[in-house]
C-alpha positions as CSV (number, residue, x, y, z in Angstrom):
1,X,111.7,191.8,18.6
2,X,114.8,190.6,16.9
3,X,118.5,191.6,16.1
4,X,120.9,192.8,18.7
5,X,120.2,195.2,21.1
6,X,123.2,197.4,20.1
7,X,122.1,197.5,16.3
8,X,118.6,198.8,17.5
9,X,117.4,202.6,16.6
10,X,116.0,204.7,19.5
11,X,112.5,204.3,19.0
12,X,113.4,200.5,18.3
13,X,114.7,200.5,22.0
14,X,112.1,202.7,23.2
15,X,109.2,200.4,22.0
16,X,111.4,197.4,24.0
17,X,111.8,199.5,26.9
18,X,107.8,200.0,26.9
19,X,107.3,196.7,26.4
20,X,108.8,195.8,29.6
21,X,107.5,198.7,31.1
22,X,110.3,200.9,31.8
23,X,111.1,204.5,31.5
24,X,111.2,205.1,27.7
25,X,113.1,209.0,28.0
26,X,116.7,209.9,28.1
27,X,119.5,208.8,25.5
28,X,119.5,205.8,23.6
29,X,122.5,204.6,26.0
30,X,120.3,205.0,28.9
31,X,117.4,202.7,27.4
32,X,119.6,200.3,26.3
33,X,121.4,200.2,29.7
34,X,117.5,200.1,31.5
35,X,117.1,197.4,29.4
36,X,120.2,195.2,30.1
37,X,119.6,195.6,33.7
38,X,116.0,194.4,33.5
39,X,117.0,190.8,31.3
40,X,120.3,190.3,34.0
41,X,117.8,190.9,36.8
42,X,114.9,188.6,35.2
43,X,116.8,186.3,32.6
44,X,113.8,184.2,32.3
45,X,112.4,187.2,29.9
46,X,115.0,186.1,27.9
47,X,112.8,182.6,27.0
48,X,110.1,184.8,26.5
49,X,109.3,184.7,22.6
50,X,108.9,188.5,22.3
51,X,112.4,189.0,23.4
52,X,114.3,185.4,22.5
53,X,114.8,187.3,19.4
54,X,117.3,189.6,20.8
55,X,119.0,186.8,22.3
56,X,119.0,183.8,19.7
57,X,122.2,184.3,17.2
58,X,121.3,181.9,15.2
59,X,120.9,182.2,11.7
60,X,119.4,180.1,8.4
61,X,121.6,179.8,5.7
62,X,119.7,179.2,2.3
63,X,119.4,175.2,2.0
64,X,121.5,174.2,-0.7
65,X,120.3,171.4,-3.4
66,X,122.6,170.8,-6.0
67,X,125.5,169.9,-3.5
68,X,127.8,172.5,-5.5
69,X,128.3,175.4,-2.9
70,X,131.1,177.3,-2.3
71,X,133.1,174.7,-0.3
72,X,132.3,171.5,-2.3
73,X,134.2,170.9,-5.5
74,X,132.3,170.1,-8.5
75,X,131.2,166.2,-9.1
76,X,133.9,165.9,-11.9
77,X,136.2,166.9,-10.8
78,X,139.0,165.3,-8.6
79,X,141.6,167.4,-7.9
80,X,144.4,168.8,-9.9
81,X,144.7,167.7,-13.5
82,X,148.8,166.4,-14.1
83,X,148.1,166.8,-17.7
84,X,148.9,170.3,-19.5
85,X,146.6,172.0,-21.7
């Protein structure tokens, strides 16, 4: 499973909720809440690599090769010109 719990569909959170065997009926608050409780009562499921996806915000930016992104300036260029066109 990954993504945040909150972003999840019902069924999404139903199939999480089976998964670690808890009541799957009731309103998607309700699962999501069953949820919560069981991870803050056994946070070591959180390490657990079905669910570390719900938990690890990290994400990949694409790898960038030519050393021109967005925040780098081109490599001829140094700055302000003085001179006027």
């Amino acid at each position: 499973f990954i993504g945040g719990l909150s972003s999840k569909l019902k069924p999404d959170l139903q199939d999480i909720a089976q998964a670690l065997n808890l009541n799957t009926n009731g309103q998607k608050k309700d699962i999501m809440d069953r949820i919560v409780a069981c991870f803050d009562a056994d946070p070591m499921l959180c390490e657990d690599p079905r669910f570390e996806g719900l938990f690890n915000r990290t994400r990949r930016r694409p790898a960038q090769t030519d050393g021109e992104g967005p925040n780098t300036l081109p490599s001829n260029s140094a700055g302000p010109s003085s001179s006027t066109p």
